[in-house]
C-alpha positions as CSV (number, residue, x, y, z in Angstrom):
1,X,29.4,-7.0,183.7
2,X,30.0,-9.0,180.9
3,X,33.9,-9.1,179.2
4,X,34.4,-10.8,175.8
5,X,37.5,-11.5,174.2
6,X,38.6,-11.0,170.6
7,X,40.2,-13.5,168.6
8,X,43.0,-13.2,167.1
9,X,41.4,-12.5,163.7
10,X,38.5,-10.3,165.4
11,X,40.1,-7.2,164.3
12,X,40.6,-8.0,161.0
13,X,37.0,-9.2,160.5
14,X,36.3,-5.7,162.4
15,X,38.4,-3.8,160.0
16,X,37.4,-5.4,157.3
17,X,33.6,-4.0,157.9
18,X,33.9,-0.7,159.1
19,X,36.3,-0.3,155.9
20,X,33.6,-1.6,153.6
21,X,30.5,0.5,155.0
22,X,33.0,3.2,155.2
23,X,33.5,2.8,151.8
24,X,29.7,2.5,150.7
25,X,28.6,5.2,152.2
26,X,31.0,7.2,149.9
27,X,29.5,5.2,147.4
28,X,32.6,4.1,145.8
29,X,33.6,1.1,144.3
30,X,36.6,-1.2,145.9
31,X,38.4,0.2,142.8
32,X,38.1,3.6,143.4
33,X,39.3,3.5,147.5
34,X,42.4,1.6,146.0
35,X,42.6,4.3,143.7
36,X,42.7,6.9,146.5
37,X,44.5,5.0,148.6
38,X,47.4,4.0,146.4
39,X,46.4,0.1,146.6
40,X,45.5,-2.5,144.6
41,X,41.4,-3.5,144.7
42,X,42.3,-6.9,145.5
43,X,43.7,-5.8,148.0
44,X,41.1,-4.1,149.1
45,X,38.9,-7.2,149.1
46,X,41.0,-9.1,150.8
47,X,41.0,-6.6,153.8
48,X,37.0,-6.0,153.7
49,X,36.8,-9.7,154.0
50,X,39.4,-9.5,157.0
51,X,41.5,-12.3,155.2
52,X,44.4,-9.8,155.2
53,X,46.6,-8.7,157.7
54,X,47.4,-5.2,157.1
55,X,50.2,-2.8,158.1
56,X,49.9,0.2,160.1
57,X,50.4,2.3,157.1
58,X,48.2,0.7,154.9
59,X,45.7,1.3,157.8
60,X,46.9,5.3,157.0
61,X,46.3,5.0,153.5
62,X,43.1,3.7,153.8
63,X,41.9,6.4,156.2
64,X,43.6,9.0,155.1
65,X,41.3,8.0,151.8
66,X,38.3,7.6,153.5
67,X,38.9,11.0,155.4
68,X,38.6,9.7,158.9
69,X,40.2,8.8,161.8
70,X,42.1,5.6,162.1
71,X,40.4,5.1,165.7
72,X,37.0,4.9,163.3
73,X,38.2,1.8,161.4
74,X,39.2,0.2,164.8
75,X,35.8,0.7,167.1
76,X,34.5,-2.8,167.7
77,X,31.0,-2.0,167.4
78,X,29.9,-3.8,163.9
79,X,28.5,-0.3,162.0
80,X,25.1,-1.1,160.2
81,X,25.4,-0.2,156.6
82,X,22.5,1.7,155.2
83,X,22.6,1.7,151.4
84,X,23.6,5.1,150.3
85,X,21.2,7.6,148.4
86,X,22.1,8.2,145.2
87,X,23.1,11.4,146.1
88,X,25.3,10.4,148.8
89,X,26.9,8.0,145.7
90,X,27.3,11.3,143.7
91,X,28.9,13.6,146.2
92,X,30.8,10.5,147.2
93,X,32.3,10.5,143.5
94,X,33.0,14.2,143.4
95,X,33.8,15.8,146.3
96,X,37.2,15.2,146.5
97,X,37.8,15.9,142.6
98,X,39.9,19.7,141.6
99,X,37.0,21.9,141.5
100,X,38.2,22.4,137.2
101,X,36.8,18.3,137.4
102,X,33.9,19.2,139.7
103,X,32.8,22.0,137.3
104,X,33.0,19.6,134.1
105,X,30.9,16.9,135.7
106,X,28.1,19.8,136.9
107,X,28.2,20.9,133.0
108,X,27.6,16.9,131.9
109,X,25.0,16.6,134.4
110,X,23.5,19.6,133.4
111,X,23.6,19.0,129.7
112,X,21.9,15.2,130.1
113,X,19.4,16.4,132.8
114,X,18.3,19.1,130.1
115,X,18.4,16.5,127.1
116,X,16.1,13.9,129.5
117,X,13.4,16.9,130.1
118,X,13.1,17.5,126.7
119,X,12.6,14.1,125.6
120,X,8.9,13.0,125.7
């Protein structure tokens, strides 16, 4: 049985990515997690790069944002990031919106999809 030991700035690095394919697979932007999570996008950089040392609430924020557990940001296994579908980016975008928001953004999509089939 083979046992391997962190670093001390394993975590970080390990935080950093599960934050960022976390992230991605919303299909947000660093500037919209920051927005959700009450922090500032550098910020967010700086801890998807694992250059940061973060709090344990900040670690709250973030996951609370993300919608998932704080064990999920923690697991040492390095998650593969598959690029999201567009549709994944969409739902990403609007699913946590007031449903007056999420009605709005069905009519725009509506109206432009309808405006694009009618052009030649």
């Amino acid at each position: 049985m083979k046992i391997s030991f962190m670093t001390k700035n394993d975590i970080y690095r390990i935080l950093g990515i599960a934050v960022k394919n976390y992230r991605l697979k919303n299909g947000w932007s660093q500037e919209e997690l920051a927005e959700r999570a009450g922090l500032h996008p550098s910020y967010i950089g700086q801890i998807e790069r694992g250059t940061k040392k973060i709090s344990l609430v900040t670690l709250q924020k973030i996951s609370l944002a993300l919608k998932i557990k704080i064990s999920d940001l923690l697991d040492e296994k390095e998650p593969v990031y598959r690029k999201s579908s567009w549709e994944d980016k969409i739902l990403g975008m609007v699913k946590d919106r007031p449903a007056h928001q999420q009605k709005h953004i069905y009519n725009i999509t509506k109206s432009v999809l309808k405006i694009k089939k009618n052009k030649p």
